[in-house]
Every structure is written in structure tokens, then in C-alpha cells.
C-alpha positions as CSV (number, residue, x, y, z in Angstrom):
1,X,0.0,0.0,0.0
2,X,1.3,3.4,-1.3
3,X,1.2,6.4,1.2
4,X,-1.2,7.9,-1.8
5,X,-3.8,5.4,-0.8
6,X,-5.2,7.2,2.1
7,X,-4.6,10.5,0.3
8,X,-7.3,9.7,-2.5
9,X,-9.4,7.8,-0.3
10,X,-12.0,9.2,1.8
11,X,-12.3,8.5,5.6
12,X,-15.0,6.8,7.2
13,X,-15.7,7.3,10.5
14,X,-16.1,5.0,13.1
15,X,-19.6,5.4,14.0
16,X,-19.4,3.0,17.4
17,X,-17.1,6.1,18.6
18,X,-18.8,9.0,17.7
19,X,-21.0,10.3,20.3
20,X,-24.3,10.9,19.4
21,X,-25.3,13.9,21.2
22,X,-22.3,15.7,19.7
23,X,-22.4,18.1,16.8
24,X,-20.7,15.2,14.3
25,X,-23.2,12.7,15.7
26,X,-25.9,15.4,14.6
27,X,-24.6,15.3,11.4
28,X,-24.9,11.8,11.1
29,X,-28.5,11.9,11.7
30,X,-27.4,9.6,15.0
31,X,-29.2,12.5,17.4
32,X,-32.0,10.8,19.8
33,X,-33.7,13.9,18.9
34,X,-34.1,12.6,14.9
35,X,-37.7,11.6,14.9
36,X,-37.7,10.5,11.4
37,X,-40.6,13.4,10.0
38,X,-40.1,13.5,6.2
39,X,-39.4,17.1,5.1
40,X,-42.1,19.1,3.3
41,X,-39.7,20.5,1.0
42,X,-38.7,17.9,-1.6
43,X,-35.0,16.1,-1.1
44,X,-35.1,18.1,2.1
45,X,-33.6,16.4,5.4
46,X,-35.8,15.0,8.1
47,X,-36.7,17.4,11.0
48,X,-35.4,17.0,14.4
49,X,-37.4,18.2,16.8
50,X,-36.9,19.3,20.8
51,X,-35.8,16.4,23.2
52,X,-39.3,15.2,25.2
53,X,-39.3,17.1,28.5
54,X,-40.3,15.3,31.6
55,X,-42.1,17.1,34.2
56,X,-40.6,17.0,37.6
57,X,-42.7,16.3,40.4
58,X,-42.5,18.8,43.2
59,X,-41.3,17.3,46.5
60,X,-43.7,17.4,49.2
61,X,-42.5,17.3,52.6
62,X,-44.6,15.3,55.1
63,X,-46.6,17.1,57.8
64,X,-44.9,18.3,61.1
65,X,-46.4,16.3,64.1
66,X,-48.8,18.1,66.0
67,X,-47.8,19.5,69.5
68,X,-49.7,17.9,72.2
69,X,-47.8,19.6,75.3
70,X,-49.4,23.1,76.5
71,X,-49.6,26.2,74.2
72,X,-47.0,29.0,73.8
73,X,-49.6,31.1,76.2
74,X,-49.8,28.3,79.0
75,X,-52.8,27.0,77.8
76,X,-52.8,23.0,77.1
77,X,-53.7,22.0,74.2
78,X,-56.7,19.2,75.0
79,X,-57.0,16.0,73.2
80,X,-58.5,17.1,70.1
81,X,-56.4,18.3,67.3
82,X,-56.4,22.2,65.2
83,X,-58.7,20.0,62.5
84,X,-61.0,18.0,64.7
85,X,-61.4,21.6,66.8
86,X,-62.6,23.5,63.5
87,X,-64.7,20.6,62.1
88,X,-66.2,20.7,65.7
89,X,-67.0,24.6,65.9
90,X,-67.6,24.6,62.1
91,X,-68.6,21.4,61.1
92,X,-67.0,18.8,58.6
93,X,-65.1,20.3,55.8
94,X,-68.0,19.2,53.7
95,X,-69.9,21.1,51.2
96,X,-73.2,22.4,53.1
97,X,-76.2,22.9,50.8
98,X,-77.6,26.4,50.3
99,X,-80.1,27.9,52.5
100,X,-82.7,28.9,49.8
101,X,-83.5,32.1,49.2
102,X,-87.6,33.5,49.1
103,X,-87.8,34.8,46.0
104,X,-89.6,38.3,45.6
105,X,-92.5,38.1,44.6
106,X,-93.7,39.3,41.1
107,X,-96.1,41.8,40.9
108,X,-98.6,42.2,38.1
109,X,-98.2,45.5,36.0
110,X,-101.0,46.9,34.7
111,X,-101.5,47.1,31.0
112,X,-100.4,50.3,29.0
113,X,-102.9,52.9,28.3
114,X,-102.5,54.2,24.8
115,X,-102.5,58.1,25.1
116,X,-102.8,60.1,22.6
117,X,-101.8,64.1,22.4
118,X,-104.7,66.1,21.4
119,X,-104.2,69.4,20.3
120,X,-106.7,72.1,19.2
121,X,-106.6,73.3,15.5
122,X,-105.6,77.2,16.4
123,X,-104.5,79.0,13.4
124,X,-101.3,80.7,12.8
125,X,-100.5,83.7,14.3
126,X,-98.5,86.6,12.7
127,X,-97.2,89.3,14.8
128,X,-96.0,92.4,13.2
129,X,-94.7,95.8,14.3
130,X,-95.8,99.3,12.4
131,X,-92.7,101.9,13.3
132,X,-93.6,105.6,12.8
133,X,-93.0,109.1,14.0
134,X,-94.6,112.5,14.6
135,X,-93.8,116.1,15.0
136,X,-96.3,117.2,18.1
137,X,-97.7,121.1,17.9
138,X,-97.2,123.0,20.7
139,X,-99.6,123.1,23.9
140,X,-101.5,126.0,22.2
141,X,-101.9,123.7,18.8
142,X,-104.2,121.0,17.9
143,X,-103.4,117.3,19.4
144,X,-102.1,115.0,17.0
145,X,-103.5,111.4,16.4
146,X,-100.9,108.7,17.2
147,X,-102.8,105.7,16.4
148,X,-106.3,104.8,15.6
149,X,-108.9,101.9,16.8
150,X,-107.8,98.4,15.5
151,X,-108.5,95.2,17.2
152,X,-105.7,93.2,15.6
153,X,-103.3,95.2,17.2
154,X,-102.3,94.1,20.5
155,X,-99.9,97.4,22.2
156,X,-98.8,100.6,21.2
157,X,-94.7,101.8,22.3
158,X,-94.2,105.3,22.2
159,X,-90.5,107.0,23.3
160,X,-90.4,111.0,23.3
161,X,-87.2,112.1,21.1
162,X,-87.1,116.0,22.1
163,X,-84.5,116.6,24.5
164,X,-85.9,119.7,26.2
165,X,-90.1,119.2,25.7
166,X,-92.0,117.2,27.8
167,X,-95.4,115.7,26.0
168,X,-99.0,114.8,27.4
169,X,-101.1,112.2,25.8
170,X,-104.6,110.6,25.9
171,X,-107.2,108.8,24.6
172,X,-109.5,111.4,23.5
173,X,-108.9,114.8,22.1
174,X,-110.5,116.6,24.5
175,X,-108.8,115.0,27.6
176,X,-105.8,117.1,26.4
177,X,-107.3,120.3,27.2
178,X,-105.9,122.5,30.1
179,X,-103.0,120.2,30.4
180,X,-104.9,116.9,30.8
181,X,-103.6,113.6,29.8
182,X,-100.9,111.5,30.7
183,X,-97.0,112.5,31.1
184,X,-94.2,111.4,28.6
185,X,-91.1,113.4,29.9
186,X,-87.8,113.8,27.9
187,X,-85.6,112.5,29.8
188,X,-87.3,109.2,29.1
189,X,-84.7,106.8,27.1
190,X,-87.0,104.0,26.7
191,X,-90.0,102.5,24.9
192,X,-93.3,102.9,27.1
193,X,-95.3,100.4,26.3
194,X,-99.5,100.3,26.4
195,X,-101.5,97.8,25.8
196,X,-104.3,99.0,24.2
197,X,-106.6,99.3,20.9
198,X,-108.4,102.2,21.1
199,X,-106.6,105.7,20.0
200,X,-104.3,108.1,21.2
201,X,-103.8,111.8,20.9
202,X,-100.6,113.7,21.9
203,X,-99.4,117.3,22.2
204,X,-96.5,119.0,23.1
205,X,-96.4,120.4,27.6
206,X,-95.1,123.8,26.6
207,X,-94.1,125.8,23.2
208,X,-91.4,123.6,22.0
209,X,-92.8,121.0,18.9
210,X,-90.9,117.5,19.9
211,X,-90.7,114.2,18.0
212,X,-92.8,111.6,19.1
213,X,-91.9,107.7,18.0
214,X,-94.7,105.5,17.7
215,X,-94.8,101.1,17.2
216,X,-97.7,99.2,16.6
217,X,-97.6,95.6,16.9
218,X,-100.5,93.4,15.6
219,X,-101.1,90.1,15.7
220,X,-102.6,88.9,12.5
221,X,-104.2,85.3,12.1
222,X,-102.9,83.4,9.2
223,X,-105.4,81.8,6.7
């Protein structure tokens, strides 16, 4: 035998001295973890899966014997064990049956009432406001009209603009007279509002001729 023989000849390993559990042994395909499951890929290698895992059983140590002799406190202990005490004071460690429980009693409701919402056929209702204004005579002059009789209407708002002349007004002409009639001062910044349909007449207190405003409002049925 040449010493080329081994040069051109490949080595076979001993298998009875590879270890299995080591990386060439894995190899191989010697692994105890090689469970032989054909590959889903085709010419793939078989899989190897985890090594089986075996649960440990927790130890369990046995039970302390009980102390018969007296008590930490000085009290002694009896003959009856901790358990036989409890199942004495408490019963056996047994599963009681429930107490039942009355049940409420059901009361009847009484049936529903259909209600329904009546309402009366009013008609619509406009309400509108007539704006105007007036230049008063003076307390020697004639009164003025402001507004005449209308039932639709529902109040008259009148505001003096002069800023020096006070005005009187009523609802007939002739209450006007000697300085009759009702007082509408300047200073007055505000509507004063009366609720009324009949007429009014207004003149001017003294010489001066103020501005009177005047609004109407009406409410108007519709249709």
C-alpha cells in the first residue's frame, strides 16, 4: 500500500465512537432527537425536533407532628387536634347545601294605556310691528293722532325724542285740554309700552314741537 492510498481515499468514521449527542453525531443523523418526519420541502432532510421534556414532580415534605404539650400562652392544648377543633366549631369540611332564598314576589303591571296628544286646531298667528314718527304742535296747537282703533293690534310703544319738551297724551282729544292727559317726559330713554286698541292723541307740555316715536304691533291670524 502506497502512502497515496489514504490521500485519495476518503475517511469513514467509526460510528461505534462518535457520540451521538455531539455536533458530528448530529450530522450523522445519529441525534436521539431525529424523529424521522419526512421534510415538506422535496429532497429536504428529516426534521429534528426538541428532546421530550419530563415534568418534575414537586417534592412534598410530610406534615410536622402536631404538639400535644401546653400552648405558647400556657394553655394545654386538650386532646382534640387544630382540624378535629374546626370541624367541631364549624362542622366537617364538607360542602353544606344552600339555604334557599324567598324569592320576591312578582307583581302584576297593569297594562299600558294608549295616550294620545290632542291638540286644538288654532291657526297661525303673525305678529307684526308698524314703526312711525310724529312732529307734536305745541300746547297751544291741535293734538295729534298717534294711532287709531284696530282690534288686531295688541300694544302701542311710544318714546319722546325731544330733549328739552316734555309731551302729554290721551285717549280722546279733548282729555288734552288745560293740560290733561298723561306725562311722557324727555328724559325718558326707553319705549313705554301700552297695551291697548283704542286711540291716542298727543301734544306737546309747553311751546317747544318734539318728535314723538310711535310702534304698533299686531297680531294677524294666518289663513
Amino acid at each position: 500500500m502506497s502512502r497515496a492510498h489514504g490521500k485519495h481515499t476518503p475517511r469513514r468514521p467509526v460510528v461505534e465512537e462518535i457520540d451521538p449527542d455531539s455536533p458530528m453525531g448530529h450530522q450523522l443523523g445519529m441525534s436521539r432527537r431525529t424523529q424521522g418526519i419526512p421534510s415538506p420541502i422535496p429532497g429536504g432532510r428529516e426534521h429534528i425536533a426538541n428532546a421530550p421534556t419530563i415534568r418534575q414532580q414537586v417534592p412534598i415534605p410530610d406534615s410536622r407532628p402536631e404538639i400535644t404539650d401546653l400552648n405558647a400562652h400556657g394553655v394545654p392544648h386538650g386532646t382534640a387536634t387544630n382540624r378535629e377543633r374546626a370541624e367541631i366549631e364549624r362542622g366537617p369540611n364538607t360542602v353544606h347545601q344552600r339555604t334557599p332564598r324567598t324569592p320576591t314576589p312578582v307583581v302584576d303591571r297593569p297594562s299600558p294605556i294608549p295616550v294620545y296628544v290632542v291638540q286644538d286646531a288654532r291657526p297661525e298667528v303673525l305678529r307684526t310691528a308698524a314703526p312711525h314718527h310724529f312732529q307734536l304742535q305745541a300746547s297751544t296747537g291741535e293734538p295729534v293722532r298717534l294711532c287709531g282703533r284696530d282690534q288686531t293690534r295688541e300694544s302701542v310703544m311710544i318714546l319722546n325724542e325731544s330733549t328739552s319738551s316734555d309731551i302729554r297724551f290721551a285717549q280722546r282729544q279733548a282729555d288734552l285740554g288745560n293740560g290733561g292727559g298723561a306725562l311722557l317726559p324727555w328724559p325718558s330713554n326707553s319705549y313705554l309700552k301700552i297695551n291697548t286698541q283704542d286711540e291716542l292723541y298727543a301734544i306737546s307740555k309747553d311751546s317747544g314741537t318734539p318728535v314723538i316715536s310711535v310702534i304698533q304691533v299686531f297680531e294677524r291670524t294666518m289663513g
